[in-house]
MARKEPA-429723 format. One record per residue (C-alpha): chain; residue number from 0; x, y, z. Coordinates in nm, 4 decimals, decimal comma. Example, Ala and Ser with C-alpha at 12.3 -4.5 7.8 and 13.67 -1.06 7.14 Angstrom:
<recs>
   ch     i          X          Y          Z
    A     0     1,2300    -0,4500     0,7800
    A     1     1,3670    -0,1060     0,7140
</recs>
This chain:
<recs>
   ch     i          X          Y          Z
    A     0    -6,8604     1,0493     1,4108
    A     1    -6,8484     1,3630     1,1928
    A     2    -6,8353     1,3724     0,8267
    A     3    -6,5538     1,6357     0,8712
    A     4    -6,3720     1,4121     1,1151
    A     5    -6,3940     1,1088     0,8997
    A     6    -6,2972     1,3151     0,6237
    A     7    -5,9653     1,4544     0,7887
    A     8    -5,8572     1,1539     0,9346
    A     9    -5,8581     1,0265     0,5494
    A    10    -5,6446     1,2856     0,4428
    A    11    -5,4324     1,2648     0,7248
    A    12    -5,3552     0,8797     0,6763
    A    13    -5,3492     0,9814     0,3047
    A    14    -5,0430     1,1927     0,3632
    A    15    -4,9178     0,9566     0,6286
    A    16    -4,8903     0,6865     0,3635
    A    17    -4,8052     0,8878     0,1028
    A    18    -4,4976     1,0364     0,3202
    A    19    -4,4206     0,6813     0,4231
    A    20    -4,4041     0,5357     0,0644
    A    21    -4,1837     0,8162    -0,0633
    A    22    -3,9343     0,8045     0,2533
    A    23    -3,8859     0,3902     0,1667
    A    24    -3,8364     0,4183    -0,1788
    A    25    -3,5799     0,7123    -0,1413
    A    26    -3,3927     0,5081     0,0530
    A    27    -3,4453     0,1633    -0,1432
    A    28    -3,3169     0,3970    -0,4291
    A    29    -3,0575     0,5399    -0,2391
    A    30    -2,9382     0,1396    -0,1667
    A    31    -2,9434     0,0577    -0,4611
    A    32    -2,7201     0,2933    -0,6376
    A    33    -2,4949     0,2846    -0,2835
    A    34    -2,4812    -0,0865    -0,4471
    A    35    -2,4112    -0,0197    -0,7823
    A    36    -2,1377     0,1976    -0,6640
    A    37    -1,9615    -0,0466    -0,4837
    A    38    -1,9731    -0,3099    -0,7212
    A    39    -1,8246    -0,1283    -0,9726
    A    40    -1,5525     0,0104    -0,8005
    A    41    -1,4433    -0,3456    -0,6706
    A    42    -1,5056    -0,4712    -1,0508
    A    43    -1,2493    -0,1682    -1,1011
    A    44    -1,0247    -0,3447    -0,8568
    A    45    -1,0088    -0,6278    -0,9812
    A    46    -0,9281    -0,4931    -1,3202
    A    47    -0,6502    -0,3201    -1,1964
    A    48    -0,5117    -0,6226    -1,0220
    A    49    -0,5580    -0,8738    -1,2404
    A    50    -0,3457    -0,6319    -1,5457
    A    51    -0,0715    -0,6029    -1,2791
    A    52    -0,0888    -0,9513    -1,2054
    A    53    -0,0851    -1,0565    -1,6073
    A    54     0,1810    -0,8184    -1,6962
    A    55     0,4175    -0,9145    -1,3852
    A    56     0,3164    -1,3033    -1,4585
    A    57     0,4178    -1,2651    -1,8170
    A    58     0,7561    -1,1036    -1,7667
    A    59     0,8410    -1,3288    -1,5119
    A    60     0,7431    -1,6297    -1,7032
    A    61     0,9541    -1,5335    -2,0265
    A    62     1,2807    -1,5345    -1,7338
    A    63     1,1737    -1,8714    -1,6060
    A    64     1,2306    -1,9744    -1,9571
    A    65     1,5722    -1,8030    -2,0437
    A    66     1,7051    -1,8673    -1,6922
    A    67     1,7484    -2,0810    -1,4218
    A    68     1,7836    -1,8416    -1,1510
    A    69     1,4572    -1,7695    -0,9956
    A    70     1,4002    -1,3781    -0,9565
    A    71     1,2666    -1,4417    -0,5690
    A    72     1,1349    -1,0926    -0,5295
    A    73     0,9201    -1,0998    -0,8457
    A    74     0,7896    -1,4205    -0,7183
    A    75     0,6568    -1,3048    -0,3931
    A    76     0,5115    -0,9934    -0,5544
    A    77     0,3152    -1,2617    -0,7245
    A    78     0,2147    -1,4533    -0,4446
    A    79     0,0842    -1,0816    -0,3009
    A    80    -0,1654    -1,0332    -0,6138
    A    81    -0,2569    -1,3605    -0,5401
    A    82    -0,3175    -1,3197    -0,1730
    A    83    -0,4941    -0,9709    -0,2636
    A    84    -0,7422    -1,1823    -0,5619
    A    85    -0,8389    -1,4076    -0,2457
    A    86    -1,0495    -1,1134    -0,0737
    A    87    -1,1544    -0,9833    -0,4436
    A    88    -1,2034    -1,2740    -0,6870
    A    89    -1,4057    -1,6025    -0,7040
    A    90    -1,2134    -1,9115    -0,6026
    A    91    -1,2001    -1,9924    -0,9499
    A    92    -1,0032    -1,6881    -1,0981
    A    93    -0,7417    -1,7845    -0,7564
    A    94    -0,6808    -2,1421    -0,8489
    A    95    -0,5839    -1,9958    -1,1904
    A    96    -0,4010    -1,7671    -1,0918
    A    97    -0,1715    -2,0030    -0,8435
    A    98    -0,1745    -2,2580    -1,1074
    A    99     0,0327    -1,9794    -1,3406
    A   100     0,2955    -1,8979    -1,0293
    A   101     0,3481    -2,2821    -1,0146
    A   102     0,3662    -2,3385    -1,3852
    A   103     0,6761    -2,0721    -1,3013
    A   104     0,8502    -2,1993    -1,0483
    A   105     0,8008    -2,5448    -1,2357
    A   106     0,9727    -2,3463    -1,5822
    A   107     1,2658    -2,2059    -1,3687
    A   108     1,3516    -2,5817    -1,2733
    A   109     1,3436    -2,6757    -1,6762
    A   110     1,6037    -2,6460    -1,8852
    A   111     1,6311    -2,2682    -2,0936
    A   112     1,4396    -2,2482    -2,3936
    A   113     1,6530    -2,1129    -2,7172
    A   114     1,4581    -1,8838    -2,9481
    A   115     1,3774    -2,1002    -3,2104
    A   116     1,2155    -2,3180    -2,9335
    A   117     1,0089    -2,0280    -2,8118
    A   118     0,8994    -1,9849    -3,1254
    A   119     0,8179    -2,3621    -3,1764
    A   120     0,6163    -2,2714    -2,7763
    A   121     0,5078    -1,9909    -2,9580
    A   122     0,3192    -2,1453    -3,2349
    A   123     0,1907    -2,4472    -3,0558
    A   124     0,0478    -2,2046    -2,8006
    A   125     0,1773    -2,3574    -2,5055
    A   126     0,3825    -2,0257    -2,4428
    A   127     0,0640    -1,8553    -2,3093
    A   128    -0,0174    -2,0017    -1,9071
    A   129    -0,2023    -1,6898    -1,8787
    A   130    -0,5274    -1,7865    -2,1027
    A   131    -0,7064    -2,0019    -1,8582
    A   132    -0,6527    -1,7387    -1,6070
    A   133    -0,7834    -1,4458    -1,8631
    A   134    -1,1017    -1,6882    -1,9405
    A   135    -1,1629    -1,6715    -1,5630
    A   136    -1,1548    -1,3482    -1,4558
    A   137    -1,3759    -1,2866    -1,8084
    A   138    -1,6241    -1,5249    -1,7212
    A   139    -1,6447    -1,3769    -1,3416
    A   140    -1,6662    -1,0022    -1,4680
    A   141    -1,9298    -1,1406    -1,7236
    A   142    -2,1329    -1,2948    -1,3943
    A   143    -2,0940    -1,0017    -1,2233
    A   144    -2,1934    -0,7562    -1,4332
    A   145    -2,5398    -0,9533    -1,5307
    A   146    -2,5806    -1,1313    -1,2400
    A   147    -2,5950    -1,4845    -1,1526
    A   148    -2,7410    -1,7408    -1,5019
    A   149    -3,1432    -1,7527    -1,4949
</recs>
């Protein structure tokens, strides 16, 4: 074979390779950040659903205490964040977050509270339900966002 053969057949499979290389890690790049993308805008989702689902939990928890007439509507509206945290949220942050509509239901069946007993709830912390929830979806926006414990 020819030197000048040899010698272009080199720089052909040179460029070859070099195209190659370049094409895969433009689109391993381009995955990537496609990634990235979506992750964060479902970790934006979830933020956004979990403060709807705190504030509406909260208000509806402080009328299960002063009242014994179940707001029905408010109630389902819950039971929707919770169905939408099923396709969004670890199983964990769920379980929390039906535990809190129970605890509800559960605090429309008590008696009312008076205001110098939610202030007695108040100081003895058992007037927040939502902590073990917030703890939850910390800890899975934590995991997320550093990936899985080495």
């Amino acid at each position: 074979m020819d030197a000048t053969v040899v010698t272009a057949l080199a720089a052909i499979t040179g460029a070859a390779i070099g195209a190659f290389t370049s094409l895969v890690t433009s689109w391993l790049t381009q995955r990537a950040q496609l990634r990235a993308r979506r992750l964060e805008q479902n970790q934006l989702r979830r933020q956004d659903l979990y403060k709807e689902f705190i504030k509406d939990a909260a208000k509806l928890y402080i009328h299960a205490l002063q009242s014994d007439k179940a707001d029905v509507c408010a109630l389902m509206e819950l039971y929707a964040d919770v169905s939408r945290m099923r396709t969004l949220s670890s199983a964990n942050v769920v379980d929390r977050a039906d535990q809190i509509v129970k605890k509800i239901i559960n605090t429309y069946l008590e008696p009312n509270k008076t205001f110098p007993e939610l202030r007695e709830m108040a100081d003895s912390g058992l007037i927040d339900p939502l902590r073990d929830f917030s703890d939850a979806c910390r800890v899975e926006s934590e995991r997320l966002h550093f990936g899985p414990p080495v």
